[in-house]
PATOR-546447 format. One line per 2 residues: number of its first residue (from 1); for each residue x, y, z of N, C-alpha, C, O, CB. Coordinates in steps of 0.02 Angstrom, whole numbers, m for minus. Atoms other than C-alpha are relative to their C-alpha. Last residue first. Glycine has a CB too. Layout:
BEGIN
NUM = X,Y,Z,X,Y,Z,X,Y,Z,X,Y,Z,X,Y,Z; ... .
//
This chain:
BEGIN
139 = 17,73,m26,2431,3206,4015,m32,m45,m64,m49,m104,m56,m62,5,69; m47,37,27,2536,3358,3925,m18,m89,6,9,m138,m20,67,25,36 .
137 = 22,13,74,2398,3466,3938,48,m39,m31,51,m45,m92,m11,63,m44; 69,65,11,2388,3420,4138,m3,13,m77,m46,m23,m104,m99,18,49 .
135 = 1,66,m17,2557,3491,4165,m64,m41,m46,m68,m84,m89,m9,m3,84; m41,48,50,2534,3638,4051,44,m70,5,77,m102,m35,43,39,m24 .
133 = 29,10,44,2385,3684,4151,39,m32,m52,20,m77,m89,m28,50,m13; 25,81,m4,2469,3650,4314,m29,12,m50,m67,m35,m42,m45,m36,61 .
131 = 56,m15,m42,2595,3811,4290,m55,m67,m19,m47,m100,m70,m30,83,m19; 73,m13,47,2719,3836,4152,m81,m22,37,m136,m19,9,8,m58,m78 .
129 = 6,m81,m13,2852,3839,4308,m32,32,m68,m30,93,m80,82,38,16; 6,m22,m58,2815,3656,4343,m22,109,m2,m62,150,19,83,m31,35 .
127 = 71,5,m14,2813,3591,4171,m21,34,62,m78,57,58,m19,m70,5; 27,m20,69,2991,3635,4158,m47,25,m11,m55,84,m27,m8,m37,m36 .
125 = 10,m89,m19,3033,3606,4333,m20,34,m63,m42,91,m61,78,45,28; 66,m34,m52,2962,3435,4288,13,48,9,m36,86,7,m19,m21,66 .
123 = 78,5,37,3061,3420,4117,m62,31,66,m106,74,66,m22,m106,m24; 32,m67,38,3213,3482,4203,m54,7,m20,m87,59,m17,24,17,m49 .
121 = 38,m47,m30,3205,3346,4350,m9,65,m50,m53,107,m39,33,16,67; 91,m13,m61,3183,3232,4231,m4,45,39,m57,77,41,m22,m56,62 .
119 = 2,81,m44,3345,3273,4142,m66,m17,10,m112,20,m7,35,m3,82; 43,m21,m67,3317,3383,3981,19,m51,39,28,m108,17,m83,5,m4 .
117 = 62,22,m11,3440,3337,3823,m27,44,84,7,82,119,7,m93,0; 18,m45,m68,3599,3400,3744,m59,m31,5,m83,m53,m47,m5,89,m2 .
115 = 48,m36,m11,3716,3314,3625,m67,1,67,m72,m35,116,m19,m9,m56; 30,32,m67,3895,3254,3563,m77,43,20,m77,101,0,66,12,71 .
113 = m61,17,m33,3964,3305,3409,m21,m42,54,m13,m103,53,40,58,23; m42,m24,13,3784,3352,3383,49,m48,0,32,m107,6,4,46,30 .
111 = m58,54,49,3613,3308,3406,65,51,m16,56,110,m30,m41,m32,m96; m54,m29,78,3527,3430,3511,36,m57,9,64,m85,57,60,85,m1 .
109 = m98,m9,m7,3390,3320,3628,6,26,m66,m25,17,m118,62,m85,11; m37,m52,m21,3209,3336,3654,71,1,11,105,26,57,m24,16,48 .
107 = m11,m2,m80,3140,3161,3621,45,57,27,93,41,63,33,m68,24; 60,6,m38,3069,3247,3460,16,m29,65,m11,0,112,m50,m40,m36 .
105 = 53,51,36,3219,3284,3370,m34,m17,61,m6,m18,116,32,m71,m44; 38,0,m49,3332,3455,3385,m33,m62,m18,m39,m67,m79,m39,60,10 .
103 = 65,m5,32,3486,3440,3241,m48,m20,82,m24,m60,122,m8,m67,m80; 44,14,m73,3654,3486,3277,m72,23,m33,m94,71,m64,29,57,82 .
101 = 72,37,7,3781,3454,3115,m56,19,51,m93,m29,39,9,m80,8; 38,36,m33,3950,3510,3187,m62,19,m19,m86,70,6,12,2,63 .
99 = 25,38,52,4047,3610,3088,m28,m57,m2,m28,m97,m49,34,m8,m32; 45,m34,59,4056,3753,3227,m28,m21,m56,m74,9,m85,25,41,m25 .
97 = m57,m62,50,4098,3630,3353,m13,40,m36,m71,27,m50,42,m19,m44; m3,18,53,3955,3541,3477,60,61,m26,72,117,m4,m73,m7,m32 .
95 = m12,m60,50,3976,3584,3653,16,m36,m69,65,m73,m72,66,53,24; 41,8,40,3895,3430,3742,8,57,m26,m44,83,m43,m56,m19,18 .
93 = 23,m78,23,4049,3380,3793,m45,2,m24,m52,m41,m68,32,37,m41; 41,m9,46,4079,3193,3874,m8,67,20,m14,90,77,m58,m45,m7 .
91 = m14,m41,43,4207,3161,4016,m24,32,m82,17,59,m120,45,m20,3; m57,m35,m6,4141,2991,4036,36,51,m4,78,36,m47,18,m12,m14 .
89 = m42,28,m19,3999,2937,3948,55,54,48,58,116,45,22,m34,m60; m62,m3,31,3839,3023,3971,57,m28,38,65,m32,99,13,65,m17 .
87 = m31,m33,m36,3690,2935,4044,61,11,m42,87,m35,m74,6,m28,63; 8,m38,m51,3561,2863,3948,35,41,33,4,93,44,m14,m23,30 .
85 = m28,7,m68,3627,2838,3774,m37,55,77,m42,115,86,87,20,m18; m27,84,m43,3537,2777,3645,29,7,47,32,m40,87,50,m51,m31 .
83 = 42,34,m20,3433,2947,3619,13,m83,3,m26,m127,19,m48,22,m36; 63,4,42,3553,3048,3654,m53,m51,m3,m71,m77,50,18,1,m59 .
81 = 32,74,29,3663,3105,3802,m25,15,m55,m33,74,m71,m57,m37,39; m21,23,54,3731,3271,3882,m38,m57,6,m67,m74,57,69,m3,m10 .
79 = m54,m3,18,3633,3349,4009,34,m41,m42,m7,m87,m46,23,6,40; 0,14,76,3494,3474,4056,85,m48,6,134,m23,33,m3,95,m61 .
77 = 82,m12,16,3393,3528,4232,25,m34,m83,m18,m50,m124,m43,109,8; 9,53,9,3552,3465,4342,m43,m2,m36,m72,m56,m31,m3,m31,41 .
75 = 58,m2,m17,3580,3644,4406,m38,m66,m17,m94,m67,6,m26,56,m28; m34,m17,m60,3778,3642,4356,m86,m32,39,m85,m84,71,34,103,7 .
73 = m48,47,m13,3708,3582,4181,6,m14,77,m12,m67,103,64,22,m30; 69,51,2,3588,3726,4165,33,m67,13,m4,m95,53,m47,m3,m80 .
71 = 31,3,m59,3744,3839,4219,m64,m49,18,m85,m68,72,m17,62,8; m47,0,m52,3850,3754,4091,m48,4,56,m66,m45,89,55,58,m2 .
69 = m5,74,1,3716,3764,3958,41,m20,54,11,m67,81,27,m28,m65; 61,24,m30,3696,3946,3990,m1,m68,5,m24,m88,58,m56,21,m34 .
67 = 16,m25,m77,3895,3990,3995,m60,m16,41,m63,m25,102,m5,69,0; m31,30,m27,3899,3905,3829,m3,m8,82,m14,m55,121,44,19,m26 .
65 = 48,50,m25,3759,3983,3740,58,m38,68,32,m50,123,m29,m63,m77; 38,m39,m84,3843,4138,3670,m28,m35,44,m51,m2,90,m59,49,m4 .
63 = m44,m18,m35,3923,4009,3552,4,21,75,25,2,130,15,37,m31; 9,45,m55,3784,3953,3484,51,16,57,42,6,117,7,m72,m23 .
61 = m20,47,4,3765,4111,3374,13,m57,62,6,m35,119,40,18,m31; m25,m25,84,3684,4281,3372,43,m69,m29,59,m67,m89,66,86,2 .
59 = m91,m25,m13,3581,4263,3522,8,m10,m72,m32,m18,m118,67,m57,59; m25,m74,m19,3399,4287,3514,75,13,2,108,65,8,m26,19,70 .
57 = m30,m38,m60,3338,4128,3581,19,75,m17,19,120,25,68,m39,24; 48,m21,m66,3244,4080,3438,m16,31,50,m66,62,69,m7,m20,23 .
55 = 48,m70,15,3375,4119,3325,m35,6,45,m35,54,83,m46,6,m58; m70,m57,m25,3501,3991,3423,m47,65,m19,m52,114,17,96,m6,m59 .
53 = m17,m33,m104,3361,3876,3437,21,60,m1,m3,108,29,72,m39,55; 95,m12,m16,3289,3884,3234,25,m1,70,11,51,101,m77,m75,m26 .
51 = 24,m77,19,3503,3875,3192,m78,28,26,m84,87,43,m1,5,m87; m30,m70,m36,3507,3723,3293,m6,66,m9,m27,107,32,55,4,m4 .
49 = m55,18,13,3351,3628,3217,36,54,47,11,100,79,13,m3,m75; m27,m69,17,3179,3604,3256,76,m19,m1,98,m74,15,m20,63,58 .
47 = m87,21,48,3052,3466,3218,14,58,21,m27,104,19,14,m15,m101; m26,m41,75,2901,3513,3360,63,m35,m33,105,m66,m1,27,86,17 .
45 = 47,m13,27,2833,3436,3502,9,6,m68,m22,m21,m114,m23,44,26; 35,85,9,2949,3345,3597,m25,24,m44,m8,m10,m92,m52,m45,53 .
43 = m19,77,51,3053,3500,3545,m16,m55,1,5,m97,m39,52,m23,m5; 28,m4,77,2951,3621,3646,15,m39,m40,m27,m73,m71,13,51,m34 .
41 = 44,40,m23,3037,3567,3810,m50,m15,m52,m78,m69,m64,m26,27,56; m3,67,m11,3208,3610,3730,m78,m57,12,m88,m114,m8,46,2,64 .
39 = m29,31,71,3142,3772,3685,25,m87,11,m10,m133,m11,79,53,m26; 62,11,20,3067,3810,3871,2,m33,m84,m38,m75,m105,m40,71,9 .
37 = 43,85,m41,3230,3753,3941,m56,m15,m40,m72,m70,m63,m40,6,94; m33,55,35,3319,3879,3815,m33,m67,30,m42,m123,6,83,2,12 .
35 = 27,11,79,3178,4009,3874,44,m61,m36,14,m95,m77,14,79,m51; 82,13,m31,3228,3995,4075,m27,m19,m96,m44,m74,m118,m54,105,56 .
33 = 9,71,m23,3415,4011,4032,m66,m38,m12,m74,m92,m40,10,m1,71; 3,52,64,3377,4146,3926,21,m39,m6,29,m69,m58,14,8,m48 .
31 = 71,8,31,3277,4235,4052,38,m22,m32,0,m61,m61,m56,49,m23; 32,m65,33,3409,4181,4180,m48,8,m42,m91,m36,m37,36,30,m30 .
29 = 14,7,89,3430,4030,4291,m12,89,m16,m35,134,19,m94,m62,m25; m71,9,27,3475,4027,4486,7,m5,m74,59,m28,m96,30,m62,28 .
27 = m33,m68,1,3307,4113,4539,78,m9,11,116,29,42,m33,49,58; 18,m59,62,3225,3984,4451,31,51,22,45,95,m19,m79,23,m17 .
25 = m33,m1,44,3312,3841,4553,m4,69,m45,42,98,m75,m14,m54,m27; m76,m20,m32,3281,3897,4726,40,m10,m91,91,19,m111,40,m79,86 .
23 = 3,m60,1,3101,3891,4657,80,28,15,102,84,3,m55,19,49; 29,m26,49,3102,3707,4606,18,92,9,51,118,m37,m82,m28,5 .
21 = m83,m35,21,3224,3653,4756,m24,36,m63,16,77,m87,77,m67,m24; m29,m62,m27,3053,3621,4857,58,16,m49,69,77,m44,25,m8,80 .
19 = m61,5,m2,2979,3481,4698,16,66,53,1,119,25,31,0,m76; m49,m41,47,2815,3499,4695,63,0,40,69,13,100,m24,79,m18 .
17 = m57,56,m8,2708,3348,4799,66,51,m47,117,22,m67,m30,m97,m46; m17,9,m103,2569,3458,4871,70,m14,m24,117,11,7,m47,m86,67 .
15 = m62,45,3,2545,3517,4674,16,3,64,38,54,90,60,19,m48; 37,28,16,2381,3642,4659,78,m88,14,61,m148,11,m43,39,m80 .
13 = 80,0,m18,2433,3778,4756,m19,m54,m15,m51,m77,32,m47,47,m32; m13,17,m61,2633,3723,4692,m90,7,38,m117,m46,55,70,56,32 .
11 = 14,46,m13,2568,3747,4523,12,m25,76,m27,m68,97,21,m26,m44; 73,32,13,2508,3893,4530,12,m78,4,m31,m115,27,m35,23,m81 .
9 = 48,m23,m54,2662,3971,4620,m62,m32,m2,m95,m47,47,m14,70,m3; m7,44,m81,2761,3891,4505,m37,6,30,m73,m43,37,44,9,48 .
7 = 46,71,15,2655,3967,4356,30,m62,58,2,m111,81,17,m33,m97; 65,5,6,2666,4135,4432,m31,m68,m12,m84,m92,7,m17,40,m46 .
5 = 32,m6,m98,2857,4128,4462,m70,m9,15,m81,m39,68,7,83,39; m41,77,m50,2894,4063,4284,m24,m5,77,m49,m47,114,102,9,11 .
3 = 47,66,25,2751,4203,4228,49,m51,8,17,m101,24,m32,1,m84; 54,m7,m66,2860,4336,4320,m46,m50,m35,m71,m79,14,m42,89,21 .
1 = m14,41,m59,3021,4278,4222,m59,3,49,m62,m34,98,64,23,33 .
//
């Protein structure tokens, strides 16, 4: 978490226009809040799947996830949709089931049952608290 704080910090020096609620956010996230963002943000990049998150992270199944997706939710940084739909419908879950399919694909959403994406403001606090170098390597 001290390199989230470090790379805010850097970018804010170099970013007049950074988001203020940026820092109020990070010290409402945990480290494996903070790493599921960074996994999500990774998936423009990369093919990955659920099992390759859920390991990633360290937990033992998706399960354990619930509470983090919730609070990332609560925080506006991640939320249901895919890639036809902008805004989730109605009472939409993005807890997939246990025999639920969930696959990561390059516009950073889990496919599932229903599935998970970055908002904008997650992507920029994203980019934000990897510090202006991994802004500008994304330009």
């Amino acid at each position: 978490m001290m390199d989230r704080w470090a790379g805010l910090l850097a970018s804010a020096a170099t970013d007049p226009d950074l988001h203020p609620s940026f820092p109020d956010i990070l010290k409402h996230i945990t480290p494996l809040e903070a790493r599921f963002l960074d996994e999500l943000r990774r998936c423009a990049w990369d093919d990955c799947n659920a099992k390759g998150l859920v390991a990633s992270l360290g937990v033992s199944d998706d399960s354990k996830l619930s509470v983090p997706k919730d609070n990332l939710a609560r925080l506006n940084l991640i939320r249901p949709g895919n890639s036809d739909q902008k805004e989730p419908s109605p009472g939409a879950s993005y807890a997939a089931g246990p025999d639920t399919p969930t696959t990561v694909i390059r516009d950073r959403t889990i496919h599932g049952a229903k599935a998970l994406r970055l908002t904008p403001l997650g992507y920029a606090f994203v980019d934000a608290c990897n510090g202006p170098r991994a802004a500008a390597d994304d330009e």
